[in-house]
C-alpha positions, 0 to 999 in steps of 0.5 A: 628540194626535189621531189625524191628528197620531199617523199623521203622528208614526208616519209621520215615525218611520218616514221617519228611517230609511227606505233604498233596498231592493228587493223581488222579487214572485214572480207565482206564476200564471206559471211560469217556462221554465226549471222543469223539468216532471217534477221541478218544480224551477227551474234556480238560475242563470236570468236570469228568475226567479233561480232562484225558478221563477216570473215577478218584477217588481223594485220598489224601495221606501224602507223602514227596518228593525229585525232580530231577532238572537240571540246564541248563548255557550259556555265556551271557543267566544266567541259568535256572533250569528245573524239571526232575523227582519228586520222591514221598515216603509214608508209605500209602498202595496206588492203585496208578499205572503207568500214574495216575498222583499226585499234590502236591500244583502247581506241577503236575506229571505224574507216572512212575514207583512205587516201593514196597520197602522191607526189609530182612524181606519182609515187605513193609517198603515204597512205592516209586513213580517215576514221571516226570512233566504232560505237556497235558492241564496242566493249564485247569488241575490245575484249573479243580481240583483245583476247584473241591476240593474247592467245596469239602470242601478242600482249597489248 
C-alpha cells in the first residue's frame, strides 16, 4: 500500500464517523468588557464571551470522537463511569489551540493538546484534538451557547 492510499484509508476512517460539533476559539488577545478590572474575572452569564473573558469566534467543524472513560466499583455502591478524556479526529484545517474548548451535543470540552498527524509523505492526513471535560460554569455555559446558535438560526 502507498503511502497516498494510506492517507486516504486513514482519512476515510475518520469520515465514518464524522459529527456536526463546534468549536469555540478563545482570542485570548481581546479581553472581554465584561471582566472585571481589579479582580480579573468574567462575569459567567456574558452573552459575548460565555463567561471565558476573552473574544470567541464559533466554528462548526465535522469531527468523529473516541472518549476515554473510567469505571469506578465498590462492595455495595455498584459502579459509576466518569469521562476522562475526549479525543476529537478531523480532516477540517482548523486554528483551534490549546484552552478553546468544543461542544459537541451535551459534552463540553476543554483542549489540551492537538496533533498534526503526518505521513512519510509529510502531508497532514489528520488533526487530533486531546480534551478533558470543561467543569468552570459548565451549566451557564451550555445554556449561553446554546441559545446563542438557536438565535443564529442552528437547532442543536
Amino acid at each position: 500500500m502507498s503511502i497516498k492510499n494510506f492517507d486516504e484509508f486513514i482519512r476515510k476512517t475518520v469520515r465514518l464517523f464524522v459529527h456536526p460539533v463546534w468549536f469555540i476559539h478563545l482570542d485570548e488577545n481581546h479581553i472581554c468588557p465584561c471582566v472585571d478590572r481589579t479582580s480579573n474575572v468574567a462575569k459567567k452569564n456574558c452573552p459575548l464571551c460565555f463567561g471565558t473573558g476573552h473574544k470567541i469566534k464559533l466554528i462548526r467543524v465535522k469531527a468523529s470522537n473516541q472518549n476515554a472513560k473510567i469505571t469506578f466499583r465498590g462492595d455495595g455502591l455498584g459502579f459509576s463511569e466518569k469521562n476522562i478524556v475526549n479525543t476529537y479526529y478531523t480532516e477540517q484545517e482548523t486554528p483551534i489551540k490549546e484552552n478553546d474548548i468544543i461542544v459537541d451535543h451535551q459534552d463540553i470540552d476543554v483542549v489540551n493538546d492537538i496533533y498534526y498527524e503526518r505521513s512519510d509523505s509529510s502531508d497532514i492526513a489528520y488533526w487530533r484534538i486531546e480534551t478533558t471535560p470543561y467543569k468552570y460554569n459548565n451549566e451557564e455555559f451550555k445554556k449561553l451557547f446554546l441559545d446563542t446558535i438557536e438565535r443564529a438560526g442552528f437547532i442543536e
